[in-house]
DRENLUM-783544 format. One record per residue (C-alpha): x, y, z; residue in three letters; residue number from 0. Coordinates in steps of 0.05 Angstrom, whole numbers, plus 5000, padded with zeros to 4 digits. Layout:
! residues N
PATOR   xx   yy   zz resn resi
PATOR    X    Y    Z  ALA  NUM
...
//
This chain:
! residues 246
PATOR   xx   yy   zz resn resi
PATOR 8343 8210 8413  UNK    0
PATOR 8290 8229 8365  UNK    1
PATOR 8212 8226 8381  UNK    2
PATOR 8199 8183 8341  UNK    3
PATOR 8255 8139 8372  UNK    4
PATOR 8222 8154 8443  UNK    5
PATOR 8151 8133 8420  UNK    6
PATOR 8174 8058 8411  UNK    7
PATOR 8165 8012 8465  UNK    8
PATOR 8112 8051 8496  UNK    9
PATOR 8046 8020 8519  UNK   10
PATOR 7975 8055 8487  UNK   11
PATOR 7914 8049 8513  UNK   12
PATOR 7857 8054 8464  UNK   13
PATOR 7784 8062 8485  UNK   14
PATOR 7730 8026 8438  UNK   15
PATOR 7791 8003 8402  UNK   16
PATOR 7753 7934 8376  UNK   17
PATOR 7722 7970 8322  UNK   18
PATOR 7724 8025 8262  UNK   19
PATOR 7758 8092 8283  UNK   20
PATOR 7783 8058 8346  UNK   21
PATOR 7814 7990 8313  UNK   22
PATOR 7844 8030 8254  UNK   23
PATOR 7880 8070 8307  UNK   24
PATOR 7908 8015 8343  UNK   25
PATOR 7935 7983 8285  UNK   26
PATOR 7968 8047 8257  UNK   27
PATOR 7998 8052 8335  UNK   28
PATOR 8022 7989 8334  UNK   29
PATOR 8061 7999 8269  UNK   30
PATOR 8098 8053 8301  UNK   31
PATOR 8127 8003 8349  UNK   32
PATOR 8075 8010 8420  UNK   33
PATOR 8043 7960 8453  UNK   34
PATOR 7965 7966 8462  UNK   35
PATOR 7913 7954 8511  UNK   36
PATOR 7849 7952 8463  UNK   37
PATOR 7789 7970 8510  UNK   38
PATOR 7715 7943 8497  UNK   39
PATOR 7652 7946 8521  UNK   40
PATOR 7616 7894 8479  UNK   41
PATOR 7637 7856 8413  UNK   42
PATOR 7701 7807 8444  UNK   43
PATOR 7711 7776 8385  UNK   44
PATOR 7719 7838 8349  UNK   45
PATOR 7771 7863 8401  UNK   46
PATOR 7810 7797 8392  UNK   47
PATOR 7812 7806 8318  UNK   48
PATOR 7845 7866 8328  UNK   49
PATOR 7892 7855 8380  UNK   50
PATOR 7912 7797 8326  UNK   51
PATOR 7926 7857 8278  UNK   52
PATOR 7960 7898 8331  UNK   53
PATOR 8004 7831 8336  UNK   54
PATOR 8020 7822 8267  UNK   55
PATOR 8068 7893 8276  UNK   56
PATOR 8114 7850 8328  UNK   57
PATOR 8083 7883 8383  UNK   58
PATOR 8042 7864 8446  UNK   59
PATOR 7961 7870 8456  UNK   60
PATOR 7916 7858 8504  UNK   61
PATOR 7837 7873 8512  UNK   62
PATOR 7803 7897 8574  UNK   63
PATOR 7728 7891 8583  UNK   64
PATOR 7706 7952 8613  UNK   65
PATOR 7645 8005 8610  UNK   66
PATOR 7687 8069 8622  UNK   67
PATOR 7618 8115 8630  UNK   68
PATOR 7630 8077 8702  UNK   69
PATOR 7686 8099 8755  UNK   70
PATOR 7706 8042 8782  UNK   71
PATOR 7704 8005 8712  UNK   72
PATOR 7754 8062 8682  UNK   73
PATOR 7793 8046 8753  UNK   74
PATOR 7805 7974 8738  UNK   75
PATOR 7812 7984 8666  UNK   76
PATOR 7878 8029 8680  UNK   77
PATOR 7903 7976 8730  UNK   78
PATOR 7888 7908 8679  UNK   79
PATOR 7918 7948 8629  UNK   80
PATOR 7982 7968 8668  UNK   81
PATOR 7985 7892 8703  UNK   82
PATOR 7987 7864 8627  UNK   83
PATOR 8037 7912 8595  UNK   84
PATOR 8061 7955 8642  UNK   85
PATOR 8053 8038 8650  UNK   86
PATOR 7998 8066 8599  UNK   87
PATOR 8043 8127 8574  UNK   88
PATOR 7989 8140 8511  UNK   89
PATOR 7921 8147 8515  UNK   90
PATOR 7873 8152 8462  UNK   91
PATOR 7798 8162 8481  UNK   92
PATOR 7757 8146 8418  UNK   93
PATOR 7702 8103 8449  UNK   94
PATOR 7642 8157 8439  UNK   95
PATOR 7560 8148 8433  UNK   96
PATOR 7511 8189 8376  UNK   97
PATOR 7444 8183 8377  UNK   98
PATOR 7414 8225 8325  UNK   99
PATOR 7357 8262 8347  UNK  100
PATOR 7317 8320 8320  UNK  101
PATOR 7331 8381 8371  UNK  102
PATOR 7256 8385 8398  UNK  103
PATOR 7265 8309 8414  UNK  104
PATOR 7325 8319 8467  UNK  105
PATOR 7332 8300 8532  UNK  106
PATOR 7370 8302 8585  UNK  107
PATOR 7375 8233 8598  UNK  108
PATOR 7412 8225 8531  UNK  109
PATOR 7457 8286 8541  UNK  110
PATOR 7479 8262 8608  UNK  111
PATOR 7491 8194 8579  UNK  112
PATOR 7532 8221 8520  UNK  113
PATOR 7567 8267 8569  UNK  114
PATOR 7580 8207 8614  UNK  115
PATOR 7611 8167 8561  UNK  116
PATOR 7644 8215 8513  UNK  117
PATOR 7671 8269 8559  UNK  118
PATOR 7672 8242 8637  UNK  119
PATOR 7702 8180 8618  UNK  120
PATOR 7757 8217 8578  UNK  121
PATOR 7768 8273 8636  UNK  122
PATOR 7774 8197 8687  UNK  123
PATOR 7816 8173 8642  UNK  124
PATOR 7860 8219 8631  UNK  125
PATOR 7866 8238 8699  UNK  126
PATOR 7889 8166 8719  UNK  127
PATOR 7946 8168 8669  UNK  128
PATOR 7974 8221 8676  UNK  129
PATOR 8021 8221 8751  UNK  130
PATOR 8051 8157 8709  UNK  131
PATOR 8064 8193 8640  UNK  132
PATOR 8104 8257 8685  UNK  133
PATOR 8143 8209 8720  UNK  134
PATOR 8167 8170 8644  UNK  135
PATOR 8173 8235 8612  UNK  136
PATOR 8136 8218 8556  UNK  137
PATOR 8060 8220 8543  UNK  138
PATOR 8012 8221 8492  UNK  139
PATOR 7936 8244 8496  UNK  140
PATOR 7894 8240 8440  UNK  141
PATOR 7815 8257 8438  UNK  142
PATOR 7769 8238 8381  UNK  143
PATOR 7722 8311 8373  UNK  144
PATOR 7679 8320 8312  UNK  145
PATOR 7671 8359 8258  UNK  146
PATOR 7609 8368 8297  UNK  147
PATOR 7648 8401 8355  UNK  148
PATOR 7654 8466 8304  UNK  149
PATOR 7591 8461 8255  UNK  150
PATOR 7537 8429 8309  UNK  151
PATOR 7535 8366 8258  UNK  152
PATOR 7474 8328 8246  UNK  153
PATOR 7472 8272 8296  UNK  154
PATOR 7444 8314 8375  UNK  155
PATOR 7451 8380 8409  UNK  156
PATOR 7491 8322 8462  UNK  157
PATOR 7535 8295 8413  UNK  158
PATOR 7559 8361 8378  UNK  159
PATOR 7564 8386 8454  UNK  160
PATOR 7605 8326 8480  UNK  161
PATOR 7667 8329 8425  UNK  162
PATOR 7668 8411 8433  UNK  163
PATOR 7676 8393 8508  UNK  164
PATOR 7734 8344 8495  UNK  165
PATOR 7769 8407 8458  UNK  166
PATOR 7767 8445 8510  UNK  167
PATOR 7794 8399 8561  UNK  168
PATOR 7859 8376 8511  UNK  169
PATOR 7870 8447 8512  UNK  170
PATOR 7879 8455 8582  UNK  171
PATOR 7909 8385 8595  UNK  172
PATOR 7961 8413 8533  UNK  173
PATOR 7976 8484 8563  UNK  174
PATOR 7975 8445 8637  UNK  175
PATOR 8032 8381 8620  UNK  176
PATOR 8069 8415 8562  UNK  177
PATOR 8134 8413 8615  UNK  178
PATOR 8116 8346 8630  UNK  179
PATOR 8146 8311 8562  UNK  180
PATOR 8063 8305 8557  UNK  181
PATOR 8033 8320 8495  UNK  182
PATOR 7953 8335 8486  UNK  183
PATOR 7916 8336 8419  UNK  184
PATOR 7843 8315 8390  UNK  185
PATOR 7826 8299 8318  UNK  186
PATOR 7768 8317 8289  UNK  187
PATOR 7747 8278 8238  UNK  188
PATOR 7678 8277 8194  UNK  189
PATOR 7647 8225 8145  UNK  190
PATOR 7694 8167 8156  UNK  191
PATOR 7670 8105 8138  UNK  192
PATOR 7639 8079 8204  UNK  193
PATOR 7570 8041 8229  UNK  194
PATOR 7553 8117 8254  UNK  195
PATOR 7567 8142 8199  UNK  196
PATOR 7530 8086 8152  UNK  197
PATOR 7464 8100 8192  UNK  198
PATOR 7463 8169 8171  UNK  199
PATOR 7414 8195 8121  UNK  200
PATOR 7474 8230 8078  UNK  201
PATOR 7478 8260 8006  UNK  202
PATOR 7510 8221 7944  UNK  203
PATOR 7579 8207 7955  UNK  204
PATOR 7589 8243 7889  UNK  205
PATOR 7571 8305 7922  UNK  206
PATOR 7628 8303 7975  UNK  207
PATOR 7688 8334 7980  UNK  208
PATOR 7734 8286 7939  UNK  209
PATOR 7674 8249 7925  UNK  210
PATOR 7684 8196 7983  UNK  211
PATOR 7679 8176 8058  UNK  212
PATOR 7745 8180 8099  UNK  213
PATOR 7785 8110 8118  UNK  214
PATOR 7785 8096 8187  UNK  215
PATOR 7870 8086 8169  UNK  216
PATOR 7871 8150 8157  UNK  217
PATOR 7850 8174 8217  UNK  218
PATOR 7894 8124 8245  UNK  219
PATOR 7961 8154 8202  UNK  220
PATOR 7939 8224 8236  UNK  221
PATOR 7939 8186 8307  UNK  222
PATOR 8013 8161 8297  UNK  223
PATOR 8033 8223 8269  UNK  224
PATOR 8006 8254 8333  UNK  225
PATOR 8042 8196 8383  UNK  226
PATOR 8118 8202 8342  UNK  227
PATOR 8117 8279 8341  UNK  228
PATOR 8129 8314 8411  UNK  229
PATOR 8131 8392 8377  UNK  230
PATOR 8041 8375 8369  UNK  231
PATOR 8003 8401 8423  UNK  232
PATOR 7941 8441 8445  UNK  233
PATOR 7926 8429 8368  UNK  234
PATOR 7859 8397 8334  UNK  235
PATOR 7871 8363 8274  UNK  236
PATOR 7813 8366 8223  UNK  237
PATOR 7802 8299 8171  UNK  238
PATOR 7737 8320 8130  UNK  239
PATOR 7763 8322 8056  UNK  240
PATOR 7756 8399 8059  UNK  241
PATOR 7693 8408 8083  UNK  242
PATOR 7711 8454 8133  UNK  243
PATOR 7778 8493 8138  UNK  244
PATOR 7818 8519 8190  UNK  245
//
């Protein structure tokens, strides 16, 4: 049986999948045959508009309410999402916070908030996944880093410190479940066309690499990529139009 083959059928879990990044993602998952569990915080309506998408590919969706920067919300998530469509066997952790601030302006409030959502939640997350995923064979972790993660960026100290951390842990989860039929890899996108992104003081498009923003769908074609091929891991795959190469 091929990979690809093996990814159908399987059930995703997509954090702050009602929107942007996280929506395009879910959609592009779906197309490869998985059902998903599209997780929210706030904006139902926009999470039911996209489990409609996720729908229109033949597949099942659901949406779970659920503030993962919280334990025992990230607990009940994983068992509302397993209840409505069975074992999560791919995770995707793309709900994230920014808040742009100038570096004499941080605090540590706002890094442990950041931290909290962007890189405890994924580390809860992942950890309540995973015994299931060993005992299919077959698993799928994917972080959302930054281009921010390798150039410090230009939203906080917090932010560009959160999606470095989320590297380093899909390195170790990769090197860790690699026997396991568990795969582990972020994507690191930059200038995608998102609300973050549209808040951001940024230079004429004309000016950029290729002279546009990124699609959210293509972020979500790297994602699928990532969920049908099992010979990725431990790897960081950058979407930024050039701006930085690896």
């Amino acid at each position: 049986m091929t990979q690809q083959k093996a990814s159908r059928h399987q059930h995703a879990l997509v954090t702050g999948g009602n929107r942007g990044i996280g929506a395009a993602i879910a959609v592009a998952i779906a197309a490869a045959g998985c059902d998903v569990t599209i997780n929210y915080r706030e904006g139902r309506d926009a999470a039911e508009q996209a489990a409609e998408a996720v729908r229109l590919a033949g597949v099942r969706a659901t949406i779970v309410q659920a503030d993962i920067s919280d334990s025992a919300s990230v607990t009940a998530l994983v068992r509302q999402a397993y209840e409505a469509l069975g074992p999560i066997t791919i995770l995707v952790n793309n709900a994230g916070v920014g808040r742009k601030t100038e570096v004499f302006e941080n605090s540590l409030e706002d890094f442990d908030q950041t931290f909290s959502i962007n890189v405890r939640a994924a580390f809860a997350l992942t950890q309540a996944v995973i015994p299931e995923m060993s005992k299919q064979g077959f698993g799928r972790l994917i972080y959302l880093s930054s281009l921010a993660a390798m150039t410090g960026g230009m939203i906080s100290t917090a932010y560009a410190s959160s999606k470095a951390a989320l590297i380093g842990m899909m390195h170790h989860y990769a090197a860790s479940l690699r026997d396991s039929g568990i795969t582990a890899n972020a994507i690191a996108p930059a200038l995608i066309e998102t609300d973050m992104v549209a808040a951001m003081d940024l230079p004429p498009l004309e000016s950029l690499p290729m002279g546009r923003l990124g699609y959210p769908d293509e972020v979500g074609q790297v994602a699928r990529l990532l969920i049908e091929c099992g010979y990725i891991t431990g790897q960081t795959i950058h979407l930024n139009a050039g701006r930085y190469m690896t």
